[in-house]
C-alpha positions, 0 to 999 in steps of 0.5 A: 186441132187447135182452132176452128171457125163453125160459121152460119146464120144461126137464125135461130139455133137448133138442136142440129147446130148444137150436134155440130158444136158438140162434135167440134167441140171435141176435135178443136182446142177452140171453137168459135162458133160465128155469125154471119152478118149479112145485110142481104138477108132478111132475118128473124133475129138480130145479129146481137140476138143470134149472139146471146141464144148461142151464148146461151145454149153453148155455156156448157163448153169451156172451149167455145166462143161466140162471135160474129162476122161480115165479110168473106169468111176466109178472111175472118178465120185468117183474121182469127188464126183458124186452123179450120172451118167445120161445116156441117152436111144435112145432104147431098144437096148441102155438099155440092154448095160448101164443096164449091165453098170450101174450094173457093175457100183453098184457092184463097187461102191455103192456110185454113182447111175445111173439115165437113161433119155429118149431120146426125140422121134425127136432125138430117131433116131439120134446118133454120128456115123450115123450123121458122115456118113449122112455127109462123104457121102455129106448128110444134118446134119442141124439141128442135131448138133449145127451150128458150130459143123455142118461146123466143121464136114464138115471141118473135112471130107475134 
């Protein structure tokens, strides 16, 4: 495949991410793994701060760009000539919502396909929301997040 769009808050990165951005990696020429800026939302980080922290922990691939989006999400991957959207699937309860997307998505646009990965079983847990509130509340979050996102979390809640 050649291009794919993997979209998020990212608010921060974790390590689940980062799976998903291994495995797309590897079935796209180019993966442009993307912020969604989204005003409605209260986030811990900027969208300029996401941008760096993934810039940072994805500097290992050669296929991978970063980048950052508002709007409706088929429009940018149209904007980007992306062959696919990759979303990644923790559980059930994350499929009815991006199959319900992703349908949207087809009837908007029947260029753009979307490609569903599996969360690997030790990150199945794992999501943005739960890590900021295992750290607000003075819990460990090593080992969930690449090291420097980890103390900029920390730093964050201070």
């Amino acid at each position: 495949m050649k291009k794919g769009i993997y979209p998020g808050s990212f608010d921060p990165i974790t390590n689940g991410h980062l799976d998903i951005i291994h495995r797309g990696s590897k079935i796209c020429d180019k993966l442009i793994v993307s912020v969604l800026n989204n005003p409605n939302k209260k986030s811990l980080f900027s969208v300029e701060e996401r941008v760096k922290m993934i810039e940072q922990s994805t500097k290992e691939y050669d296929n991978v760009e970063v980048d950052s989006f508002s709007g409706l999400l088929i429009k940018y991957a149209e904007d980007q000539n992306a062959d696919a959207i990759i979303k990644g699937l923790r559980a059930v309860s994350d499929f009815e919502y991006e199959f319900q997307m992703a349908l949207m998505n087809k009837k908007l646009s029947e260029k753009v396909e979307t490609i569903f990965l599996m969360t690997s079983s030790k990150n199945s847990y794992l999501s943005s929301s739960l890590l900021k509130e295992v750290a607000r509340f003075g819990g460990c979050i090593q080992g969930l997040v690449p090291e420097d996102v980890k103390d900029a979390v920390y730093n964050k809640l201070k």
